[in-house]
LOROKE-568227 format. One line per 8 residues: number of its first residue (from 0); their letters; for each residue x, y, z of C-alpha. Coordinates in steps of 0.1 Angstrom, whole numbers, plus 5000, padded with zeros to 4 digits. Example, Ala and Ser with C-alpha at 12.3 -4.5 7.8 and 13.67 -1.06 7.14 Angstrom:
BEGIN
0	as	5123,4955,5078  5137,4989,5071 .
***
This chain:
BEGIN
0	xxxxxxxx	1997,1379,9580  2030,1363,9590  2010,1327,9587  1998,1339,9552  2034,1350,9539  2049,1314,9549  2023,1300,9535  2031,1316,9498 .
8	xxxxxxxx	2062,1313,9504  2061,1275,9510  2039,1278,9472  2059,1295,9452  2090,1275,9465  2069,1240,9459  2054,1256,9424  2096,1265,9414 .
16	xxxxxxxx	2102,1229,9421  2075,1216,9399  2087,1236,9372  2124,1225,9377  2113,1186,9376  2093,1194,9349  2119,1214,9327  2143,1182,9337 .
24	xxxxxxxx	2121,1156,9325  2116,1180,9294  2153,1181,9288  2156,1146,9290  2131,1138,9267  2148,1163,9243  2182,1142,9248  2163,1108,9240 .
32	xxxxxxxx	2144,1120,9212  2177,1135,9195  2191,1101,9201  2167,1080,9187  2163,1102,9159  2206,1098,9156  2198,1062,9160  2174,1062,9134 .
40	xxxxxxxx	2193,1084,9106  2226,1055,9114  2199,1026,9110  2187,1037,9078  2223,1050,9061  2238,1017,9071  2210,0995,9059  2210,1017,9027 .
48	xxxxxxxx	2245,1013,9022  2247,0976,9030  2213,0970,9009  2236,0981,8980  2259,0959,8969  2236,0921,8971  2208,0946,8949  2233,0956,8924 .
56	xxxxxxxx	2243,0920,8920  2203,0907,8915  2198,0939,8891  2233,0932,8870  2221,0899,8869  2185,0902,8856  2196,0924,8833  2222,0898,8819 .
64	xxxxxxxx	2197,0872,8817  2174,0893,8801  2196,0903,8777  2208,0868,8766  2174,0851,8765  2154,0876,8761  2128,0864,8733  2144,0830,8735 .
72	xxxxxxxx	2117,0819,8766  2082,0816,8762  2062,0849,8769  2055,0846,8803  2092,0838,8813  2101,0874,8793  2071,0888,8817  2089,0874,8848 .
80	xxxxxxxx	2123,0884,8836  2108,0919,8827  2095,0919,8868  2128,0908,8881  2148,0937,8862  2120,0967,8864  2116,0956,8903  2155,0958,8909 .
88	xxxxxxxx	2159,0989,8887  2132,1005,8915  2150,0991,8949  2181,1008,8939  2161,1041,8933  2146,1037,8965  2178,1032,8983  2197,1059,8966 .
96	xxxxxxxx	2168,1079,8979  2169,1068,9012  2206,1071,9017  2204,1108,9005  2179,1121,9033  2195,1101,9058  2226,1126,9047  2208,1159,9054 .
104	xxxxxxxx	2224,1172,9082  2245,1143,9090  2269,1144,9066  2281,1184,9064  2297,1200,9039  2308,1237,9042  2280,1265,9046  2288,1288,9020 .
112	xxxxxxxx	2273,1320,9006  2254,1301,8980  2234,1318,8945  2203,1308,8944  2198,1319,8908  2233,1296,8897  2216,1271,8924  2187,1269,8902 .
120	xxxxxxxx	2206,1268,8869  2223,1240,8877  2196,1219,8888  2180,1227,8854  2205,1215,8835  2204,1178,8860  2169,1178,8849  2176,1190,8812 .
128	xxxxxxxx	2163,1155,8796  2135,1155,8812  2125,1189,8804  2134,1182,8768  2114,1153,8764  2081,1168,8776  2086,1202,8760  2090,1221,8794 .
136	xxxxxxxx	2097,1256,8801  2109,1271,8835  2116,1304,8841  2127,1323,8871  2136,1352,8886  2167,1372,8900  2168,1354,8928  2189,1363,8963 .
144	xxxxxxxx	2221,1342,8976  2217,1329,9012  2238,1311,9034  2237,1271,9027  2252,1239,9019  2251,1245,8980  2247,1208,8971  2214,1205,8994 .
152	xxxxxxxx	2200,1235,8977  2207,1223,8941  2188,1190,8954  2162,1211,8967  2155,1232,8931  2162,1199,8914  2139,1179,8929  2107,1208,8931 .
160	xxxxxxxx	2115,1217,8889  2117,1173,8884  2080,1170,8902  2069,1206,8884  2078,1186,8850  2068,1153,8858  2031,1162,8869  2022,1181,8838 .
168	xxxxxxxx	1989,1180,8822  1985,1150,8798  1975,1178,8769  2005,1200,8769  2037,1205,8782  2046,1221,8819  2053,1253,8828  2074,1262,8857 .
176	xxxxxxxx	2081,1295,8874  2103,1300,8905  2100,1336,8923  2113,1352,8956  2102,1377,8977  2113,1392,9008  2089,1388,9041  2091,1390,9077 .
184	xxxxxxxx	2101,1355,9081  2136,1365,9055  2132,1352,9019  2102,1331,9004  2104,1313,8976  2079,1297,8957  2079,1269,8925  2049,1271,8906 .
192	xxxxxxxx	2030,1255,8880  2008,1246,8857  2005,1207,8857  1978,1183,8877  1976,1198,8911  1972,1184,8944  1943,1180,8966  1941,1206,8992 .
200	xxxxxxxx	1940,1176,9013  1969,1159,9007  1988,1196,9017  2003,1181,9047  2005,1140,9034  2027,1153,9003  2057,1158,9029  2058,1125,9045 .
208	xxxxxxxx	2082,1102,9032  2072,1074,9011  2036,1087,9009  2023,1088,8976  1993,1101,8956  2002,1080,8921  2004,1046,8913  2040,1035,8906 .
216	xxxxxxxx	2025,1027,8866  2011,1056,8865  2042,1083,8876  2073,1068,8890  2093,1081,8915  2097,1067,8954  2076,1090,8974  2107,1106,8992 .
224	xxxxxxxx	2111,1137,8969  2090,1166,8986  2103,1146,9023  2138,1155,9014  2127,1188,9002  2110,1199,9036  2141,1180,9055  2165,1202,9037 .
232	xxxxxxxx	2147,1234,9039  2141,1230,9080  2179,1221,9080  2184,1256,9063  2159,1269,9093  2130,1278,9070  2093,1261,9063  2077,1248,9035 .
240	xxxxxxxx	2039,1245,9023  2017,1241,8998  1995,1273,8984  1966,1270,8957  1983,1289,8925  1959,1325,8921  1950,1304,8885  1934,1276,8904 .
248	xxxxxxxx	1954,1255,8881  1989,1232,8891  2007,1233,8920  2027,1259,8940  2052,1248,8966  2063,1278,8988  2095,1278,9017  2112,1302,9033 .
256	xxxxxxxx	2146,1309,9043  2159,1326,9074  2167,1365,9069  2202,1356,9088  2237,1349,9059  2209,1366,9031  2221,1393,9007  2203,1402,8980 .
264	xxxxxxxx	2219,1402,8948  2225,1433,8928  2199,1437,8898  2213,1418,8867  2198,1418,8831  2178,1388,8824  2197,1354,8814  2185,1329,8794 .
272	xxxxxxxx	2197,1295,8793  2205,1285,8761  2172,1270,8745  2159,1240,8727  2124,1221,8729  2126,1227,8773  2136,1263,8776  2145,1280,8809 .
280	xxxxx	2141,1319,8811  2152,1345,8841  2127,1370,8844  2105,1360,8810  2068,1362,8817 .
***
């Protein structure tokens, strides 16, 4: 018996050491990864920023020349001119783009107690000419105030109401709905709408960045939008997915914020923000 005891004894002691070595090596992994990833986040702000200043020479530049001898070449020079300028115009795009989710989370503002509803209204009105032109509405409801960095959040409404817009159906105009609930998980959110869908099997594609389901001729945009969505939200500590809309038809984009900083607002009566061909409505139908 006493030969047995050793014995386990001499186990456990050998299977504690395993899981120290391993729980080292784990750490150490941890450290790396978070260093690469710091590595990473420097490589691409830098190279954003430095990418800035040549590009905004070639695009003033095209631009000049196309506007001085514009019509003055034959056709095909205007063509290549045309290239030169619509090219440039998308680079910068692309690094504006890049440079602001290299920014989430490395460059901090203040957390604040931040209204989502005013959060919301605010990146309406950013989108306001693009909601105008395609005859949008988006309405919403009373919606909570969380704990935040207010900008990020804006971005975050701003960029989900801008795709809700942008992807409506070619026979009428989008409609957008934003709603919150309260779960388990704290608040979840959800943008919702009526436009061309996505593929169930694009669900997970949609939040990598640069990925795209579109041509560039077809819908622009840089393929980092719903990337720096799901970056902010995780930086807030929440999720975000994709859900099948109970119509079948459009896209809903759900996420969740943690239950930790969240107060729900008092009831308020419904607002509306003030309208014209793109209406936005809290609490229509």
């Amino acid at each position: 018996m006493r030969t047995t005891l050793v014995q386990q004894v001499a186990n456990v002691e050998a299977a504690h050491a395993q899981v120290e070595q391993a729980h080292a090596q784990l750490a150490a992994q941890a450290e790396e990864l978070r260093r690469s990833n710091r590595d990473l986040e420097q490589f691409a702000y830098v190279a954003s920023h430095d990418l800035q200043e040549p590009l905004r020479k070639v695009a003033s530049f095209t631009q000049l020349l196309q506007k001085r001898y514009g019509g003055q070449l034959d056709e095909r020079a205007d063509q290549y001119i045309h290239f030169a300028v619509d090219g440039a115009k998308r680079m910068q795009r692309l690094i504006q783009d890049l440079l602001g989710f290299s920014r989430v989370g490395r460059v901090g503002r203040e957390v604040v107690d931040v209204d989502l509803g005013d959060a919301l209204r605010t990146a309406i009105e950013q989108q306001s000419e693009a909601i105008e032109e395609s005859g949008a509405s988006v309405s919403y409801d009373d919606l909570p105030t969380v704990q935040g960095e207010e900008a990020l959040l804006v971005q975050l409404f701003a960029n989900l109401v801008g795709n809700a817009v942008k992807f409506h159906r070619p026979d009428q105009p989008a409609h957008v709905r934003v709603t919150a609930r309260t779960t388990d998980e704290g608040v979840e959110l959800a943008c919702e709408d009526d436009g061309i869908g996505i593929d169930p099997q694009y669900a997970e594609r949609v939040f990598v960045i640069f990925q795209r389901l579109h041509a560039k001729d077809v819908y622009d945009g840089t393929g980092i939008g719903l990337a720096l969505c799901k970056k902010i939200v995780e930086f807030h500590g929440g999720r975000i997915w994709l859900e099948q809309p109970a119509s079948g038809v459009g896209t809903r984009v759900c996420w969740t914020l943690p239950t930790s900083g969240v107060a729900t607002n008092d009831p308020a009566p419904p607002t509306t923000v003030p309208e014209s061909p793109a209406t936005a409505t809290n609490g229509a139908p």
